[in-house]
FINUNU-257817 format. One record per residue (C-alpha): x, y, z; residue number from 0; residue in three letters. Coordinates in pm, 1 decimal. Example, Ala and Ser with C-alpha at 12.3 -4.5 7.8 and 13.67 -1.06 7.14 Angstrom:
BEGIN
<X=1230.0&Y=-450.0&Z=780.0&pos=0&code=ALA>
<X=1367.0&Y=-106.0&Z=714.0&pos=1&code=SER>
***
This chain:
BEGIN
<X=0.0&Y=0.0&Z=0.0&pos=0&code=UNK>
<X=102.1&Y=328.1&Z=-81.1&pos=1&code=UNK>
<X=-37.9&Y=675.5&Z=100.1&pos=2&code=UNK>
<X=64.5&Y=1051.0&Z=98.4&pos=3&code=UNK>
<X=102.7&Y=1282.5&Z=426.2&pos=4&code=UNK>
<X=150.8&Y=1619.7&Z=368.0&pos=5&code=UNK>
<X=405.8&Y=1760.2&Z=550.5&pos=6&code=UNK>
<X=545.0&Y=2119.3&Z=675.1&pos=7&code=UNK>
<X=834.2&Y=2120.9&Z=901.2&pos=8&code=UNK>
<X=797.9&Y=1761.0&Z=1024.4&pos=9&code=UNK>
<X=413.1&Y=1770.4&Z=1089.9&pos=10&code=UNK>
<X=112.7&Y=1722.7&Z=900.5&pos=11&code=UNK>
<X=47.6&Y=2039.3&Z=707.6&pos=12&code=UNK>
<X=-239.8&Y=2255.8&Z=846.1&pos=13&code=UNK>
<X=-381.6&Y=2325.4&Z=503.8&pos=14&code=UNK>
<X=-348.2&Y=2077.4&Z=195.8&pos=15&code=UNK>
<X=-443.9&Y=2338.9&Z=-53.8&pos=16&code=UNK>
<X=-156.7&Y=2544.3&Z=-24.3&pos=17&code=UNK>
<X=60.4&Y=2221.9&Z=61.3&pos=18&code=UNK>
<X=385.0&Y=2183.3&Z=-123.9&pos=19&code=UNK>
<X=594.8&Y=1923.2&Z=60.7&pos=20&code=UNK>
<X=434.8&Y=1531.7&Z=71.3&pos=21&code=UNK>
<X=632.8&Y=1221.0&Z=209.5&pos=22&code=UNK>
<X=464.1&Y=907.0&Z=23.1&pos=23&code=UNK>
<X=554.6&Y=585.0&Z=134.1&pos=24&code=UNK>
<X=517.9&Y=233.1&Z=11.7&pos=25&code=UNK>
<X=401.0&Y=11.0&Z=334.1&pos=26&code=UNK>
<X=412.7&Y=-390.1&Z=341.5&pos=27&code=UNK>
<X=317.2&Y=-623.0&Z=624.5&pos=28&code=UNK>
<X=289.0&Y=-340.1&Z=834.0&pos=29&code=UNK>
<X=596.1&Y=-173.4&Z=798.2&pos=30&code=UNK>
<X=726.6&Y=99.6&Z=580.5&pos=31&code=UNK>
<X=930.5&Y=-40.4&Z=286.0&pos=32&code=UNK>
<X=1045.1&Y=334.8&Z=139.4&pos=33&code=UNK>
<X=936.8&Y=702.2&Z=264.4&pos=34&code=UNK>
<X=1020.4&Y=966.8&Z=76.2&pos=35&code=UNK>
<X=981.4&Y=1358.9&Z=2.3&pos=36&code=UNK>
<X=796.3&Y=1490.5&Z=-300.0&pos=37&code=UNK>
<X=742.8&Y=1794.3&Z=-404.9&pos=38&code=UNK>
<X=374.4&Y=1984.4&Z=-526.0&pos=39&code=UNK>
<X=308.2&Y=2234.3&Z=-781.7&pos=40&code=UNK>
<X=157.1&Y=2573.8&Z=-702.3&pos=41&code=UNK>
<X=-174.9&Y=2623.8&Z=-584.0&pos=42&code=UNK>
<X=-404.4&Y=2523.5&Z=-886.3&pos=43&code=UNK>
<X=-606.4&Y=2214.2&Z=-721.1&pos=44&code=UNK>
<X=-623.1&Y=2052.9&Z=-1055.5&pos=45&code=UNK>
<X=-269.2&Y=2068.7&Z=-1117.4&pos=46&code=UNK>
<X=-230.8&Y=1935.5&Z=-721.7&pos=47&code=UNK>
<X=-438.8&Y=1681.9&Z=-799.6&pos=48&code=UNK>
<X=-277.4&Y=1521.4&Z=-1124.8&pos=49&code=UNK>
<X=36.8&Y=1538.2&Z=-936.6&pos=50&code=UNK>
<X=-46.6&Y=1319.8&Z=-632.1&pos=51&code=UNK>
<X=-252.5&Y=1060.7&Z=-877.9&pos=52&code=UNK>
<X=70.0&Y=1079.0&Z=-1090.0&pos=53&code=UNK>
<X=246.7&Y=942.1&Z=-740.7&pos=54&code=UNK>
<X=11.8&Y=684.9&Z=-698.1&pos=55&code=UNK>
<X=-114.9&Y=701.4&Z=-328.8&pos=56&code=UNK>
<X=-430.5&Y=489.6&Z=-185.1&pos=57&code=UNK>
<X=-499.0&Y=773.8&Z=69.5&pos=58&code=UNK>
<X=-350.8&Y=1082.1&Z=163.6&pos=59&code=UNK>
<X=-332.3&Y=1170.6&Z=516.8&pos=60&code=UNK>
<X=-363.8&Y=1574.6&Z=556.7&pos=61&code=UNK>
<X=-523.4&Y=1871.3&Z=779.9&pos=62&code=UNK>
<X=-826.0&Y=2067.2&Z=658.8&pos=63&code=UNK>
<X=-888.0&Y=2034.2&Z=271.8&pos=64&code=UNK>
<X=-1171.3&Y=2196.6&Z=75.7&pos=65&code=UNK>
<X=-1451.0&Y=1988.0&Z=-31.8&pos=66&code=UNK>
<X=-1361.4&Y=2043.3&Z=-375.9&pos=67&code=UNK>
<X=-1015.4&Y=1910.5&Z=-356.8&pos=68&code=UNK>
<X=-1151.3&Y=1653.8&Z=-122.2&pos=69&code=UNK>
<X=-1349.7&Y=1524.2&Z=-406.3&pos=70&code=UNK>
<X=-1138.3&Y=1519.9&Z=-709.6&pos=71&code=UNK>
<X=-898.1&Y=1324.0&Z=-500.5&pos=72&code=UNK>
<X=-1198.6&Y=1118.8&Z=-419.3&pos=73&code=UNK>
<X=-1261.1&Y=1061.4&Z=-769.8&pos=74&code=UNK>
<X=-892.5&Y=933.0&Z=-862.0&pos=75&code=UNK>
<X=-953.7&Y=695.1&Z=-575.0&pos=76&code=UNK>
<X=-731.2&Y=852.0&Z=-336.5&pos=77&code=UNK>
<X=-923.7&Y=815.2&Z=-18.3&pos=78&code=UNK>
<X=-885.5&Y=1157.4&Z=225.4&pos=79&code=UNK>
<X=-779.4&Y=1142.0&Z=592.0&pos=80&code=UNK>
<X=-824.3&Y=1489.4&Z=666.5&pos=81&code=UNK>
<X=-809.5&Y=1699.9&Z=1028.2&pos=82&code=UNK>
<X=-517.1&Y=1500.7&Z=1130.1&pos=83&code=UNK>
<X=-251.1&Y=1663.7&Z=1288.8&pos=84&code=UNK>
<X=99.1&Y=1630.9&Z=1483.9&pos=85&code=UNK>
<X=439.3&Y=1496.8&Z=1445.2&pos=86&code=UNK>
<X=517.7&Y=1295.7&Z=1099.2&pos=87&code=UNK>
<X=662.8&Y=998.6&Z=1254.2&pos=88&code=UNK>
<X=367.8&Y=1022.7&Z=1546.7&pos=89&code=UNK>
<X=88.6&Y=1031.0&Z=1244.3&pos=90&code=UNK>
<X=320.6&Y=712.5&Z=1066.8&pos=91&code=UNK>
<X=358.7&Y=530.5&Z=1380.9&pos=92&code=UNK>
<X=-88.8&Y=559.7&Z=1417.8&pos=93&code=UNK>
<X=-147.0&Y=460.9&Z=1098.3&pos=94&code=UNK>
<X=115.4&Y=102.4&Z=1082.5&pos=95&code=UNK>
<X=-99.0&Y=17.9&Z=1443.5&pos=96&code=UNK>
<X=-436.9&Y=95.4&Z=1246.7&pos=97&code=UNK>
<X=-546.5&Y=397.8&Z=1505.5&pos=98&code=UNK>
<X=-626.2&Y=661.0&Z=1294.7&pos=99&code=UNK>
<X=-781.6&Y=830.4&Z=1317.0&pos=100&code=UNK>
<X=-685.8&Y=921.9&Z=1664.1&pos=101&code=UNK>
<X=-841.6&Y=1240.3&Z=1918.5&pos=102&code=UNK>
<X=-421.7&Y=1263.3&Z=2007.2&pos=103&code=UNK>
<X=-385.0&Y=1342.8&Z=1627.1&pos=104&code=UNK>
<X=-690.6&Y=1569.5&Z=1524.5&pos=105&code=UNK>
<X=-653.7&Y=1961.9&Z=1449.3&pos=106&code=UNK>
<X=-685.4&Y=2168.1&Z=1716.6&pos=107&code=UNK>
<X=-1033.0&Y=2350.4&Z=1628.4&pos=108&code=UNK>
<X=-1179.6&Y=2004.8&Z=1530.4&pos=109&code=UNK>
<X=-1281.6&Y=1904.1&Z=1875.4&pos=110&code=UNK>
<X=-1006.9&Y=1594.7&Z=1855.9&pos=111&code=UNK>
<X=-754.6&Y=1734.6&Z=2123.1&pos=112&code=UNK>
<X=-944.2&Y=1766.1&Z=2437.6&pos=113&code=UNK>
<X=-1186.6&Y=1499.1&Z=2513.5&pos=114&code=UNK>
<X=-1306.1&Y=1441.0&Z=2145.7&pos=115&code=UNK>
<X=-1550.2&Y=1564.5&Z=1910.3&pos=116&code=UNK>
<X=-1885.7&Y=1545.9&Z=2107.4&pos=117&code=UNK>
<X=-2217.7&Y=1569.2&Z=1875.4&pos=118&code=UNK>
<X=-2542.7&Y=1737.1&Z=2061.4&pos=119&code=UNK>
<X=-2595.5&Y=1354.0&Z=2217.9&pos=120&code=UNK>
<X=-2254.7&Y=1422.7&Z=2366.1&pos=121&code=UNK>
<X=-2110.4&Y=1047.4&Z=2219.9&pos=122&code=UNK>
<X=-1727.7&Y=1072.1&Z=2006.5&pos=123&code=UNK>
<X=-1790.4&Y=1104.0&Z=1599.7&pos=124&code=UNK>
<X=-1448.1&Y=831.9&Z=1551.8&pos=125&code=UNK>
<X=-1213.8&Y=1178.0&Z=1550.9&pos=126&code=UNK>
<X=-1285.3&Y=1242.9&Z=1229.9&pos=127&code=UNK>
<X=-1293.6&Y=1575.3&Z=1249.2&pos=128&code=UNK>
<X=-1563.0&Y=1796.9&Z=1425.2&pos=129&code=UNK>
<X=-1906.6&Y=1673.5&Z=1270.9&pos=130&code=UNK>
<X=-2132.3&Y=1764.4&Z=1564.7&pos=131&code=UNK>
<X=-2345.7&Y=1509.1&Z=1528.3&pos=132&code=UNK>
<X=-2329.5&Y=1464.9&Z=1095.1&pos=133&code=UNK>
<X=-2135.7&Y=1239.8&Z=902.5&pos=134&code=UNK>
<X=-1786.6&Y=1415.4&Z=820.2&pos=135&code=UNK>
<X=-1797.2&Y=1492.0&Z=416.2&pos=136&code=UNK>
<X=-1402.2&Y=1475.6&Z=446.0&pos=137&code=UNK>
<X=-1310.7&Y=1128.1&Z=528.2&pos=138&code=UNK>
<X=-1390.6&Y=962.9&Z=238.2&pos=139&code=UNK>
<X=-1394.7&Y=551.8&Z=248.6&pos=140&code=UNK>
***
């Protein structure tokens, strides 16, 4: 399996739109087999787009996206793991043990940090971002 973080300074990027830095790397059995840096073009979503289908991901782990970016990576089969935040090798180490996503990694803002996102029946949404109490249009399966 392949998948994408974007990255800034070590950490998930806050923002994938304006993203320019992914590490993609190819996992097997649970481990990572390669990791390595990329770079992305500008700030045309299209051209942001072809790029990361071009590098061949099954899901990109990132921060907040747009809904239209969110969906034309959606439609290239690139599943979104958005609101996730923290250190790189944190965010890695998550994903290999299948716990992400995780109320330790959310964005601050998206109700993941404290005790977790709470809808109005007060019960976790799965840290996938801050739904209060809808499905999250982001995390695409």
């Amino acid at each position: 399996m392949k998948i994408a973080l974007a990255t800034w300074n070590g950490r998930i990027s806050p923002v994938f739109d304006v993203t320019r830095q992914i590490q993609i790397l190819d996992i097997d059995n649970g481990s990572v087999v390669t990791r390595r840096e990329e770079s992305l073009p500008g700030t045309d979503p299209l051209v942001q787009v072809e790029r990361l289908a071009e590098l061949g991901p099954q899901v990109l782990i990132c921060g907040a996206i747009s809904n239209p970016l969110a969906n034309m990576l959606t439609a290239r089969n690139i599943r979104v793991l958005a609101f996730t935040a923290g250190d790189i090798d944190q965010v890695i180490d998550a994903w290999l043990k299948g716990t992400l996503p995780n109320p330790a990694l959310s964005m601050p803002g998206c109700c993941g940090r404290r005790r977790g996102c709470n809808n109005e029946r007060g019960r976790w949404r799965n840290g996938q971002g801050c739904t209060k109490g809808r499905e999250n249009p982001l995390v695409k399966t």
